[in-house]
C-alpha positions in Angstrom: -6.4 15.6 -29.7 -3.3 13.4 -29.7 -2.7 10.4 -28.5 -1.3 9.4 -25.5 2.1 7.6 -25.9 1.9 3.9 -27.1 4.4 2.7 -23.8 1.9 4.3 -21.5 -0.4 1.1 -20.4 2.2 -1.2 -20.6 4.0 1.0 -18.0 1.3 1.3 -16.1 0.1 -2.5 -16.3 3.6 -4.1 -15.4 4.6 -1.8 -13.0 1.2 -2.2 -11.2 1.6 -6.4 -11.7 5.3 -6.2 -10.1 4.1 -4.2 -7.6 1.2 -6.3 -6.7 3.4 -9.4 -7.0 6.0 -8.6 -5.2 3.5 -7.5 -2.0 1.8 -10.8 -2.3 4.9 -12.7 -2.0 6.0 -11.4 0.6 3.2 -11.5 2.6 2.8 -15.1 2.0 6.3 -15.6 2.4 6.1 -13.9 6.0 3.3 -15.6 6.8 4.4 -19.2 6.0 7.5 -18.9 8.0 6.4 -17.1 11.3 3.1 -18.2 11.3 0.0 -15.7 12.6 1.0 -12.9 15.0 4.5 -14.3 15.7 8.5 -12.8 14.7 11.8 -13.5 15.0 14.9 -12.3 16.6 15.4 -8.5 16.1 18.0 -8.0 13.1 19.1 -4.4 13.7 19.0 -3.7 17.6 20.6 -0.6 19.1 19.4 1.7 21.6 17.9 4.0 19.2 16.4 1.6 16.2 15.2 -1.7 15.8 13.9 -4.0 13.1 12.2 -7.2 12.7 9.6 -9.1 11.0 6.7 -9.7 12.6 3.2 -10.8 11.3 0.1 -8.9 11.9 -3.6 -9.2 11.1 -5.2 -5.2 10.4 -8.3 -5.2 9.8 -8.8 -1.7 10.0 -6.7 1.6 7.8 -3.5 2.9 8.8 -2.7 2.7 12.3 -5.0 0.2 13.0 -7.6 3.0 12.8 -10.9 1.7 11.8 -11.2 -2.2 13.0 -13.6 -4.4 11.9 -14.3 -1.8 8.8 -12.6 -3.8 6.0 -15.4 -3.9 3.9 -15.5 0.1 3.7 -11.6 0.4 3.4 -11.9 -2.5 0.4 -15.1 -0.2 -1.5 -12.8 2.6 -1.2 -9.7 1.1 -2.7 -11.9 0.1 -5.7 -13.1 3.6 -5.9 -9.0 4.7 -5.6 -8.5 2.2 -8.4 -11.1 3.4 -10.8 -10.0 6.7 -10.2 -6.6 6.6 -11.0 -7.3 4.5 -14.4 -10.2 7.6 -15.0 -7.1 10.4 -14.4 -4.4 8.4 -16.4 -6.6 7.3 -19.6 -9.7 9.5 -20.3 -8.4 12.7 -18.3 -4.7 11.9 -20.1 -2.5 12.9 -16.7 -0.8 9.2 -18.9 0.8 12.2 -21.1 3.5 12.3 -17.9 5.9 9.5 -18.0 6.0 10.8 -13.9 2.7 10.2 -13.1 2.3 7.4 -15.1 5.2 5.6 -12.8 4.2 7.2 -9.4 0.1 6.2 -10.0 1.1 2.2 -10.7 2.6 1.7 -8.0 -0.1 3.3 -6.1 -2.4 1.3 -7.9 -0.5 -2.1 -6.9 -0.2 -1.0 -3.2 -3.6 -0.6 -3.5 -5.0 -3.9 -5.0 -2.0 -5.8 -3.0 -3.8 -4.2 0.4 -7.3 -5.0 -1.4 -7.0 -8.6 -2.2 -6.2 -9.0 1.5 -9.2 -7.0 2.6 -11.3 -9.0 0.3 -10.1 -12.5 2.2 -8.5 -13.9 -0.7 -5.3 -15.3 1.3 -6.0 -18.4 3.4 -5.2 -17.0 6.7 -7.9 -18.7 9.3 -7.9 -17.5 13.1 -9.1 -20.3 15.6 -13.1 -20.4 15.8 -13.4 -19.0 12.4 -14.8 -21.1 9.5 -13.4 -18.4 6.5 -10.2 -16.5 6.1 -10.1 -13.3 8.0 -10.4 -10.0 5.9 -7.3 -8.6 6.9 -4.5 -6.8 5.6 -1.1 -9.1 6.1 1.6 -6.8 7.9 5.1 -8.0 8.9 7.2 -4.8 8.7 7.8 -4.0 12.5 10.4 -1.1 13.5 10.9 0.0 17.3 12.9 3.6 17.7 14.0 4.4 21.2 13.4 3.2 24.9 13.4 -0.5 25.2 11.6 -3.6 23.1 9.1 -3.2 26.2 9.2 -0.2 26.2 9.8 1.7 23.0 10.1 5.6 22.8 8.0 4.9 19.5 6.6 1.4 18.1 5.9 2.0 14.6 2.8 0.5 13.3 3.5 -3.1 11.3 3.4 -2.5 7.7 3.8 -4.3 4.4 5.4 -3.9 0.8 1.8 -2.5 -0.4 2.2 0.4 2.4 5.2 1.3 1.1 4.0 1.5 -2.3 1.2 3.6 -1.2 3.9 5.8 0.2 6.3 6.0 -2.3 4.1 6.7 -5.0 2.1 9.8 -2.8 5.8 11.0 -2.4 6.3 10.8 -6.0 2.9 12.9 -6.6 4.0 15.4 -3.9 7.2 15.8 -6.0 5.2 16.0 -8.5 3.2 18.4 -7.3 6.3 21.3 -7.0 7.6 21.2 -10.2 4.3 20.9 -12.7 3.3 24.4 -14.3 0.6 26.2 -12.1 -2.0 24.9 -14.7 -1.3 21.6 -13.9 -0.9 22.0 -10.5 -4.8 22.9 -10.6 -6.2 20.3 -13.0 -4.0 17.6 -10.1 -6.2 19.3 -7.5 -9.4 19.6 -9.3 -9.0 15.3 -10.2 -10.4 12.5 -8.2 -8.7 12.2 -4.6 -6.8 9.5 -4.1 -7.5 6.6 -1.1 -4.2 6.3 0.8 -5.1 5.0 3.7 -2.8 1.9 4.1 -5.4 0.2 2.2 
């Protein structure tokens, strides 16, 4: 059996840690300068789209589904973790430069989304004596209506959520251009955890 290429973890490893990075800064960077469930000004407003940042506590999945579950959304995103190093290194999916890139940042969305659920930041809610295990959001798009009254209020996200995105897009991609027989040995892997987390 050959090896996989040499470049492979490196990839993975830095893409993951500028992924991860760059979530984390900007969540404390958001957080520090509008403070806990507070925005500014919107900076694209017309009648069909708006933008702003605007800091929000989940502690539930995508959506806001699943409040107060943080703990179950956190065990799962270690699971997603494990998984994806199991598929790149001892199944050798790693042999695709493609799903090398598309898996880290995944994997950074994830652990960006699980250092949050885990309470590591120092965000502390009156009456509470430890950080809330929450995931930081501060992404906050409006498309029709009114700001009171928006045809659609998208829900709050982060960088992490977009990583999670991006890279399920990438696999999707993916997914139409592989040979059938890989096509089946993606199906047949672990699932993947995207659930915002």
């Amino acid at each position: 059996m050959e090896k996989l290429p040499r470049n492979r973890v490196a990839i993975f490893g830095t893409l993951s840690a500028a992924c991860l990075t760059l979530d984390l800064y900007s969540k404390s960077l958001a957080f520090e300068t509008y403070g806990v469930r507070y925005g500014g000004f919107w900076l694209i407003d017309s009648s069909w789209i708006r933008f702003r940042f605007f800091t929000s506590l989940n502690e539930g999945a995508l959506w806001g589904m699943g409040q107060g579950f943080a703990w179950v959304f956190a065990l799962l995103s270690v699971g997603a973790f494990c998984g994806i190093v199991y598929w790149l290194f001892v199944a050798r999916a790693a042999e695709s430069l493609w799903l090398t890139i598309c898996l880290a940042v995944v994997s950074g969305g994830t652990l960006g989304n699980l250092y949050d659920r885990l309470g590591w930041h120092d965000i502390m809610l009156p009456g509470r004596t430890e950080p809330i295990k929450a995931v930081r959001d501060f992404f906050h798009f409006q498309f029709g209506g009114t700001p009171e009254h928006p045809a659609l209020d998208w829900a709050i996200f982060n960088v992490a959520d977009i990583c999670l995105v991006t890279g399920a897009i990438m696999l999707m991609i993916q997914s139409f251009f592989a040979p059938p027989e890989a096509v089946s040995a993606t199906a047949s892997a672990a699932p993947l955890n995207h659930d915002g987390a």
